[in-house]
Phi, psi and omega in degrees: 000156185209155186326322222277329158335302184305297169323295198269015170260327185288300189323308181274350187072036195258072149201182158319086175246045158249337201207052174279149170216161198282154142336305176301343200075022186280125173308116161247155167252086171297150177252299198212117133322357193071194183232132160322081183250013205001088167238169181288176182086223178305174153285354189184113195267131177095003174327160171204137215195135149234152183240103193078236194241005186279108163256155217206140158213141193170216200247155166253132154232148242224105200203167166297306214215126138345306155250034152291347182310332184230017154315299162232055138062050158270345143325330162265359197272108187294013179261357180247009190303333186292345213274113212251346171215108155320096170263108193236180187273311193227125176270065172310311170231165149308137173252134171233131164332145166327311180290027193018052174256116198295146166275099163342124153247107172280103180258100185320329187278003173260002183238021177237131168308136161330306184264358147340289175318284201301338184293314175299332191260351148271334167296330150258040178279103175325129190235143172009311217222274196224127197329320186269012189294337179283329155235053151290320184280046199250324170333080207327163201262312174294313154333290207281257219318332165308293191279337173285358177284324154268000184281340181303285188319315189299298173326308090039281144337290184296328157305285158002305180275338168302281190329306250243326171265328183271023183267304161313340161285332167242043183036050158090354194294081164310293182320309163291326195282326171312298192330288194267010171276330180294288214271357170279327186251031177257333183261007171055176170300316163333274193243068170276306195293315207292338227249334152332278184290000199269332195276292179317347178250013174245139158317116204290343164303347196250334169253032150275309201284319158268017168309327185309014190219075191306325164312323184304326199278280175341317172311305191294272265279330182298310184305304202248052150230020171092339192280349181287124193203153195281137156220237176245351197261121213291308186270327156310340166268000167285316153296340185268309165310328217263324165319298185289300220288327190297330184299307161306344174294301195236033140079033202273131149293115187245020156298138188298129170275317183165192183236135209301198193205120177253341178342110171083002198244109188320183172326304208297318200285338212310136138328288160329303217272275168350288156301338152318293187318302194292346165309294194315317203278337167266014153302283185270351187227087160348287195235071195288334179298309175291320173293328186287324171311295194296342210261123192248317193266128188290345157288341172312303202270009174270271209318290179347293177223064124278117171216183186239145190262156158330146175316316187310294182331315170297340188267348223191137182265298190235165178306161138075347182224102181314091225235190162312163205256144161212169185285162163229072141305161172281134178272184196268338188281318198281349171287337153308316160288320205289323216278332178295299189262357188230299197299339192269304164320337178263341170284308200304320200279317166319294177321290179287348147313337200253010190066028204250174195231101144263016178312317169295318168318293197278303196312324192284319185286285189303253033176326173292316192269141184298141178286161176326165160213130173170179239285286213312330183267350155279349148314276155316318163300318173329323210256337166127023193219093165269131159286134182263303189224207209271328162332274201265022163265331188281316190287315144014284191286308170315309177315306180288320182306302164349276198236278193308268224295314177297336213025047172282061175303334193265002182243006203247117194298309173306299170345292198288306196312296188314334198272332201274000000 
């Protein structure tokens, strides 16, 4: 058994609470269970109870065994001094005040149903997958669409605060922070990281100033991912010429980051292309921030990036090797990821910077796009909980990532239902 059980029998109130008594035999009377923050200190802040004949408001804290209170040296914490009822599973020793005055204990297991216990210990008892696979589909539909709504936001959020940090590395620069939400997912997991760092070391000033020149952009972006070398093929050293000046121009730190990585990656997917592509797309388009703001519909944004990578490109995967002449669009299923992973979030983070609320909005946008496909949304349909469209796959993934992998079944809206 573990705390976040306990946590979700006081939070919800799933025990007896007419003939509850203290350790001591003092009758308590809950009021207020408090408030749930998982902050450092108690477990529960603001409670309100009477004990014997005494009414009290202060803090609950929550542990397996009575004496973990001095497991972890809450005796010494001046943050637990509020704490007005101990609630534990099992009462091994007396807990005492500084004033060695004993502290109210609630041994919580003589006041939870049989079948409570038994709903928790099956519900994480290991299963294939995930603790709940077996009753999921048993799971109301207002459950699920409830809780995927927040897992969305939780998700969202936590993407938010990354944007939130490159935003501050670019003095606030919305323009430069697209930038590099763009070339990290242009770089797929493979070179997500490299083509990252690759954004961050050029000023988003300096790819206002040479975009009139799709060679100039190939330069930086080739030039510091390493890839540039004298050889026979005519245009990488051209680019390789245009890469010293610019680097020395504008003073770039050309340490080496690392190297692309082509491994396992069709043609299409090849780095080169890909960076070919984010040259191209900052080529043709100026005012790429404002539109993708302004932009409501996943057709806006196929048009957005629709472009043509440079000519060299049409011939060629890699320097130096000719290949069939083919178009390189960006396709729709990968404008779909760029829409998932950079666009939405950054409307989201935009939006909320500006005190405006677009969540219903994006929830809506996703909702247009077909979901992700991969082992975790394939899973869950296996278990009865299919994605219909990019909405309940993102909630999805939170889930598993989250939650499932984590096993917080007791911080989890399904969890609480199933136990309930």
């Amino acid at each position: 058994m573990k705390e976040d059980f306990l946590h979700y029998l006081w939070r919800y109130k799933k025990f007896d609470l007419l003939n509850l008594r203290a350790t001591s035999g003092d009758l308590i009377t809950i009021i207020s269970t408090g408030h749930y923050l998982q902050q450092a200190g108690p477990d529960f802040f603001d409670a309100r109870m009477i004990i014997g004949n005494q009414k009290w408001a202060g803090n609950v804290e929550i542990h397996l065994k009575s004496s973990d209170w001095y497991i972890h040296h809450h005796e010494a914490d001046p943050a637990y001094e509020n704490v007005i009822l101990h609630v534990v599973w099992d009462h091994d020793v007396d807990v005492y005040r500084k004033d060695n005055r004993p502290l109210p204990s609630l041994e919580l297991k003589h006041y939870v149903k049989r079948e409570c216990i038994d709903k928790y210990h099956s519900l994480t008892t290991p299963k294939s997958w995930i603790y709940c696979e077996r009753s999921l589909s048993s799971i109301t539909q207002f459950t699920i669409r409830f809780w995927q709504e927040k897992l969305f936001i939780e998700r969202l959020s936590r993407k938010a605060s990354t944007i939130e940090t490159l935003l501050t590395e670019s003095t606030s620069d919305w323009e430069a922070v697209l930038f590099c939400l763009l070339a990290k997912n242009f770089g797929l997991n493979t070179n997500g990281d490299l083509f990252l760092e690759i954004a961050k070391r050029i000023p988003f000033s300096v790819i206002r100033k040479e975009s009139d020149d799709i060679e100039n952009l190939e330069a930086l972006f080739f030039g510091l991912s390493g890839s540039l070398s004298i050889g026979e093929d005519n245009y990488q050293n051209k680019l390789l010429k245009k890469w010293y000046y610019l680097k020395e121009k504008y003073q770039l730190d050309d340490t080496f980051i690392g190297s692309l990585q082509f491994f396992k990656h069709r043609p299409d997917n090849f780095p080169t292309i890909r960076l070919a592509q984010l040259a191209a797309l900052y080529h043709h388009n100026k005012t790429l921030f404002s539109d993708i703001i302004s932009c409501q519909l996943p057709k806006g944004f196929y048009e957005i990036f629709k472009i043509d990578v440079s000519d060299y490109w049409l011939t060629h995967y890699q320097f130096g090797k000719i290949s069939k002449p083919t178009k390189k669009h960006l396709s729709q299923n990968f404008i779909q990821l760029l829409l998932i992973n950079s666009i939405i979030p950054i409307k989201f983070a935009y939006e909320r910077s500006r005190g405006s609320n677009a969540e219903q909005q994006l929830i809506e946008l996703l909702m247009m796009l077909p979901p992700e496909q991969n082992s975790i949304v394939m899973n869950f349909k296996t278990f009865g909980i299919p994605a219909e469209n990019a909405f309940d796959s993102q909630a999805l993934i939170q889930l598993k990532n989250e939650y499932c992998n984590l096993s917080r079944c007791m911080n989890c809206a399904i969890g609480s239902e199933l136990i309930s």
